[in-house]
C-alpha atoms as a printed R data frame, in Angstrom:
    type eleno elety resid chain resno       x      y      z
1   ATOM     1    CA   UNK     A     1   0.000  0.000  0.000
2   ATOM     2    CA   UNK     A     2   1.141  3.276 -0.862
3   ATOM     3    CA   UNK     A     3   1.068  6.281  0.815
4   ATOM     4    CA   UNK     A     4  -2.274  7.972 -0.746
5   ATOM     5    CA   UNK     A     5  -4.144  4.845  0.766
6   ATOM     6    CA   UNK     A     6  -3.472  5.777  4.094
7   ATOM     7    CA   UNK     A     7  -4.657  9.244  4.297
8   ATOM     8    CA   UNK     A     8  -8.528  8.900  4.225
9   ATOM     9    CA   UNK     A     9  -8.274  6.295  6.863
10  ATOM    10    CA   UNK     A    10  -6.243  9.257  8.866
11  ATOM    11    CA   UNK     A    11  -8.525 12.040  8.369
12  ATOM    12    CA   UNK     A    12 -12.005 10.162  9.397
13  ATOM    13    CA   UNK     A    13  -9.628  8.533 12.540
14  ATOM    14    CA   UNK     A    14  -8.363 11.986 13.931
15  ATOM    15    CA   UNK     A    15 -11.946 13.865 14.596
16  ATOM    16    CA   UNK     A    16 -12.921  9.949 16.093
17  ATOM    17    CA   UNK     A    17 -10.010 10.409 18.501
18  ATOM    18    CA   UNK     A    18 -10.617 14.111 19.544
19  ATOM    19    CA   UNK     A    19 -14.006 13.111 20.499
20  ATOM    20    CA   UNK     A    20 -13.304  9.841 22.279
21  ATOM    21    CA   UNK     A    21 -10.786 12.215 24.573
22  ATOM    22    CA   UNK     A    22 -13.465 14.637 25.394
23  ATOM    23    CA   UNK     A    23 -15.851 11.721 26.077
24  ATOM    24    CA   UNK     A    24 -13.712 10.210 28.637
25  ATOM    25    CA   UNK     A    25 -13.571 12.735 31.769
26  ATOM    26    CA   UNK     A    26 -17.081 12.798 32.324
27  ATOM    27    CA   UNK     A    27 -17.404  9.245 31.659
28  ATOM    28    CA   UNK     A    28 -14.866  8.506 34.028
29  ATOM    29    CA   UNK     A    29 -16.431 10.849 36.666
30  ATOM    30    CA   UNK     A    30 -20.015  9.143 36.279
31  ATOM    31    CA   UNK     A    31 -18.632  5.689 36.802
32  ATOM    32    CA   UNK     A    32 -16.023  6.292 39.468
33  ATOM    33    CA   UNK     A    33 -17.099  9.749 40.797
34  ATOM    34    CA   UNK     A    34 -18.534 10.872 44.631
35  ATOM    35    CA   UNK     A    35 -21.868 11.109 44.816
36  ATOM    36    CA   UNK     A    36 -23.142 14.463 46.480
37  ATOM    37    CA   UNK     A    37 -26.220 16.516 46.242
38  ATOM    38    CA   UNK     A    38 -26.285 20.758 46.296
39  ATOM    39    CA   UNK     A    39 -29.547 22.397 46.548
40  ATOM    40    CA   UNK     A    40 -30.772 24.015 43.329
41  ATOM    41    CA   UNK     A    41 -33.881 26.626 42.305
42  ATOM    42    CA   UNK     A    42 -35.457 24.991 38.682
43  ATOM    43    CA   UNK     A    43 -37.191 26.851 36.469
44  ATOM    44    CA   UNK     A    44 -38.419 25.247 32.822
45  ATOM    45    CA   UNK     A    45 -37.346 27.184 29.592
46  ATOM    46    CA   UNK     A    46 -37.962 25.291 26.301
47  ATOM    47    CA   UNK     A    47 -35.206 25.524 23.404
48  ATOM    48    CA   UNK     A    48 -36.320 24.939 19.872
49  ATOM    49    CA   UNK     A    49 -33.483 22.795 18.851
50  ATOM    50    CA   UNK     A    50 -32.868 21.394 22.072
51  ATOM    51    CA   UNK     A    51 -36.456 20.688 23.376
52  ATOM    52    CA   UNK     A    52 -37.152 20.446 26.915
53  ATOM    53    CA   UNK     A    53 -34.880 21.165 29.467
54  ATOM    54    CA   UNK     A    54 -34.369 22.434 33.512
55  ATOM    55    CA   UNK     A    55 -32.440 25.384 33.601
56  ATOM    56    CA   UNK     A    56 -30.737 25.294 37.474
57  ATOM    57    CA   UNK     A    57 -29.610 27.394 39.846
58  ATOM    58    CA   UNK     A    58 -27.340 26.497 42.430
59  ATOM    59    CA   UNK     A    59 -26.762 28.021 45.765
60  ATOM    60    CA   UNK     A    60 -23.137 27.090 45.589
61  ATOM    61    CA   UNK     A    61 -23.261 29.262 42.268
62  ATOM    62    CA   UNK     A    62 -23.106 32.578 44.673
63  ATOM    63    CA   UNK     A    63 -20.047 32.735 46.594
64  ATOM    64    CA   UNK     A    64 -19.461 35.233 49.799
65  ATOM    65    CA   UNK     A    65 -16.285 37.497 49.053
66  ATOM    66    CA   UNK     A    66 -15.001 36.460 52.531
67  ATOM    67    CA   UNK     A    67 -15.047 32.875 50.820
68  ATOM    68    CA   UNK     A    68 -12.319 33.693 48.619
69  ATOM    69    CA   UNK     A    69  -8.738 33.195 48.872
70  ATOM    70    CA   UNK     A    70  -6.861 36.449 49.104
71  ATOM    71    CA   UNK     A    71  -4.535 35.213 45.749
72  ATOM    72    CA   UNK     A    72  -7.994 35.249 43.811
73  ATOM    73    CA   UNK     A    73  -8.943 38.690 45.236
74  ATOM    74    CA   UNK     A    74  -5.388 40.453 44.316
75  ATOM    75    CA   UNK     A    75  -5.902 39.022 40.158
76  ATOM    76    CA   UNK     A    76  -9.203 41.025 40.521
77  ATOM    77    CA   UNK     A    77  -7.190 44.556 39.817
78  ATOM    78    CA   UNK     A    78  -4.932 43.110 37.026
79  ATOM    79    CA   UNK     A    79  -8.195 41.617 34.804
80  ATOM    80    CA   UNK     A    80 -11.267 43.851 33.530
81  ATOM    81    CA   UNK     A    81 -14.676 43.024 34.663
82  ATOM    82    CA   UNK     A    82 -16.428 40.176 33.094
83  ATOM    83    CA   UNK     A    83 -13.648 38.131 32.331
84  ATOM    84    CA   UNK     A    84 -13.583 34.611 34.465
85  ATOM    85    CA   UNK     A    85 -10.988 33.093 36.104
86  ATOM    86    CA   UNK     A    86 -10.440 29.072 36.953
87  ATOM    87    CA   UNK     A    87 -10.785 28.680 40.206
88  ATOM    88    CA   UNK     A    88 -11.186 25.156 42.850
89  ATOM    89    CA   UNK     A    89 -14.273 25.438 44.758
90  ATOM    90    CA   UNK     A    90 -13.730 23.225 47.981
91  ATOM    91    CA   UNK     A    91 -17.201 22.095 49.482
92  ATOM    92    CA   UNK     A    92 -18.387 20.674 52.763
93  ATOM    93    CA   UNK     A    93 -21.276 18.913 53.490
94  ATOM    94    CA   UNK     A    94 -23.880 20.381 56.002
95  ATOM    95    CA   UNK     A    95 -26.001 18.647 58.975
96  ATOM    96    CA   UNK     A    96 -29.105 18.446 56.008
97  ATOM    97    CA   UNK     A    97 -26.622 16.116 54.420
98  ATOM    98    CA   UNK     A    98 -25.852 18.674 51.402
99  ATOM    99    CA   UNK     A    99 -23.235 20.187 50.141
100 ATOM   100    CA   UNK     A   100 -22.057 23.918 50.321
101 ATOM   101    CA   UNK     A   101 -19.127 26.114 49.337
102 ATOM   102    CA   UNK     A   102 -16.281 25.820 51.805
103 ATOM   103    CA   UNK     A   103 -13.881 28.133 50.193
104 ATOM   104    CA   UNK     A   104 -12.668 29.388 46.479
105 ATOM   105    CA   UNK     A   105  -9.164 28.649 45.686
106 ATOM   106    CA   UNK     A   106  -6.882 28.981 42.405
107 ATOM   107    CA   UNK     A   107  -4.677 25.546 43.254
108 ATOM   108    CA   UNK     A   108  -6.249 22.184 43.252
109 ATOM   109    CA   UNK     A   109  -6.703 20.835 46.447
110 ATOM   110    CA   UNK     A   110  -4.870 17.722 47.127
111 ATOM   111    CA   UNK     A   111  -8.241 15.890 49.086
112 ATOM   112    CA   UNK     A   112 -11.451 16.244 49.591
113 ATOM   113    CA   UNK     A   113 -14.698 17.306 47.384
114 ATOM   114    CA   UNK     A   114 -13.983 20.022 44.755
115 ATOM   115    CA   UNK     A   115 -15.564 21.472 41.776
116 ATOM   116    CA   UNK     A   116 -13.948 23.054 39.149
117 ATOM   117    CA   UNK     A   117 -15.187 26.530 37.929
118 ATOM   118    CA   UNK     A   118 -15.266 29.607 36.633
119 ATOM   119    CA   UNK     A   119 -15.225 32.861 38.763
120 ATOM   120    CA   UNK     A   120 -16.599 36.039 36.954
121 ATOM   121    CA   UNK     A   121 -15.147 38.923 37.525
122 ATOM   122    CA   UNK     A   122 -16.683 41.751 39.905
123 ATOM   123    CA   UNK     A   123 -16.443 45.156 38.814
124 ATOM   124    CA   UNK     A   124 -16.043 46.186 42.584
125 ATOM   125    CA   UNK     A   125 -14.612 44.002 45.025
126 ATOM   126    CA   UNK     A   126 -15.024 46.075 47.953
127 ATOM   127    CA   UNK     A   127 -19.055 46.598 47.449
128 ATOM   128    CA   UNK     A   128 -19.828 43.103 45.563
129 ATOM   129    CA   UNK     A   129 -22.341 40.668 48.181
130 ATOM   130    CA   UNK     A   130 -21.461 37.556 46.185
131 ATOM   131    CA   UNK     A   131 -19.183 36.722 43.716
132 ATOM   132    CA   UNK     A   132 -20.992 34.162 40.877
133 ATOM   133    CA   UNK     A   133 -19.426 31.004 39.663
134 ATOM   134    CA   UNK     A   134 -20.391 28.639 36.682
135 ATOM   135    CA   UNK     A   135 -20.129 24.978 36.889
136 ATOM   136    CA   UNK     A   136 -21.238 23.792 33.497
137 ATOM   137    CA   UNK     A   137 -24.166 22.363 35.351
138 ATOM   138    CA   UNK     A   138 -26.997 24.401 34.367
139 ATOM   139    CA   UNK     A   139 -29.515 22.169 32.063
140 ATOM   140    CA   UNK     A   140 -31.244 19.137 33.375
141 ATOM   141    CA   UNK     A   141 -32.487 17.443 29.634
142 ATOM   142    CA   UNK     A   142 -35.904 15.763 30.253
143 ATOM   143    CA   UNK     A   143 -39.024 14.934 27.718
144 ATOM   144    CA   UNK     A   144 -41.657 17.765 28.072
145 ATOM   145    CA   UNK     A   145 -44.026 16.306 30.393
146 ATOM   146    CA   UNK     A   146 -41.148 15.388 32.629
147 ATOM   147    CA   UNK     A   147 -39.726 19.016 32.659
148 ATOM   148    CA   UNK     A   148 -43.444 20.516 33.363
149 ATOM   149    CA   UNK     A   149 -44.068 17.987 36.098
150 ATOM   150    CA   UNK     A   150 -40.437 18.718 37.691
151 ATOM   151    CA   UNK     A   151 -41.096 22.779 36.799
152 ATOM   152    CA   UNK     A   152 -44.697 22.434 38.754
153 ATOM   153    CA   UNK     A   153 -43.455 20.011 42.029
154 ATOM   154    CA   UNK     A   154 -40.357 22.372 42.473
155 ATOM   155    CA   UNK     A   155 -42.238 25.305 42.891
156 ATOM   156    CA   UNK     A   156 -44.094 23.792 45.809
157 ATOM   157    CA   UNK     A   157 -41.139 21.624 47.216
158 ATOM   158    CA   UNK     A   158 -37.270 21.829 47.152
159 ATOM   159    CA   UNK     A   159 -35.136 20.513 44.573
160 ATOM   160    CA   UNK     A   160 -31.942 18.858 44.835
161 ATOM   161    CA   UNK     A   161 -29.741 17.691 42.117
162 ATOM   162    CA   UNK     A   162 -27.577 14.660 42.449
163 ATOM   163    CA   UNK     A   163 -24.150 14.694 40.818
164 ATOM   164    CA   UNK     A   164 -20.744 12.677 40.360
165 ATOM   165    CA   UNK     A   165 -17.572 14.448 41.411
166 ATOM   166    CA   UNK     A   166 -14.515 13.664 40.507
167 ATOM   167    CA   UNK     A   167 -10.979 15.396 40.773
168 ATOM   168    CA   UNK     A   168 -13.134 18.848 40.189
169 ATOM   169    CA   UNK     A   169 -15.226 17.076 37.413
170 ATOM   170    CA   UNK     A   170 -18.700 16.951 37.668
171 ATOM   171    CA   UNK     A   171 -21.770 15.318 36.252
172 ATOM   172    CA   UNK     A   172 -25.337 15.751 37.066
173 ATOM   173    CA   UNK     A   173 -26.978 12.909 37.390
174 ATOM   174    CA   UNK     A   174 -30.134 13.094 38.899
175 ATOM   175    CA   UNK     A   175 -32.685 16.429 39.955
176 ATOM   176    CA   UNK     A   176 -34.869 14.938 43.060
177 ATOM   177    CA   UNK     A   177 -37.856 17.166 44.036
178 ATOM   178    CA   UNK     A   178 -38.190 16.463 47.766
């Protein structure tokens, strides 16, 4: 076989490869991952190309300034507002048996439960209440009965959504209406 024969069979295997790497970390987490649960607020938004889905809020989404190591406060002069910065959210769990933000650091932590995330940047540190981060948790897909049903039961009861954790990976797994 020459040469020539060889490169279709390399350009269809490449994309194949990209997309088995990105497929593994959240696999991994889901199979081998902590289970924890973090309170949430629903609401039910429908996407045309998407279909039904649960948008969520998170109350570990809204961090307290005093939360925050002082290395992540002192990047806040040197970067403009809006821009987000990686950042190790170490949780705890509570006497409910949830989970809740411990503190906000920029190095991994070598043990315990951690999320990855993404700080955004306050315009004004010194008069900002809470400080949001973003998970990459924020849509629970479900058929559109199931997303009206959870959407109707979560305005009347709590919701709670179950996810695997991982090295600061996570995965939602499950949204239980309590």
């Amino acid at each position: 076989m020459n040469k020539s024969s060889f490169r279709p069979l390399i350009v269809f295997t490449i994309p194949v490869l990209i997309l088995l790497v990105l497929a593994i970390p959240p696999v991994w987490t889901t199979m081998t991952g902590d289970e924890i649960k973090i309170k949430t607020a629903p609401v039910d938004p429908t996407d045309l190309f998407r279909g039904s889905y649960v948008a969520l809020d998170y109350e570990i989404e809204s961090v307290k300034p005093s939360q925050l190591e002082d290395s992540i406060k002192s990047e806040f002069k040197t970067r403009n507002m809006g821009d987000y910065k990686k950042v190790y959210v170490r949780l705890k769990q509570n006497t409910d048996g949830l989970y809740d933000v411990d503190s906000v650091t920029k190095d991994k932590p070598s043990k315990g439960i951690y999320l990855k995330g993404e700080l955004e940047i306050p315009y004004d540190l010194q008069n900002v209440t809470t400080v949001h981060i973003r998970y990459g948790l924020d849509n629970y897909f479900a058929s559109e009965e199931k997303a009206k049903e959870m959407e109707t039961d979560a305005l009347a009861n709590p919701s709670v959504a179950v996810v695997k954790v991982r090295n600061g990976n996570v995965v939602l797994s499950d949204i239980v209406i309590e």
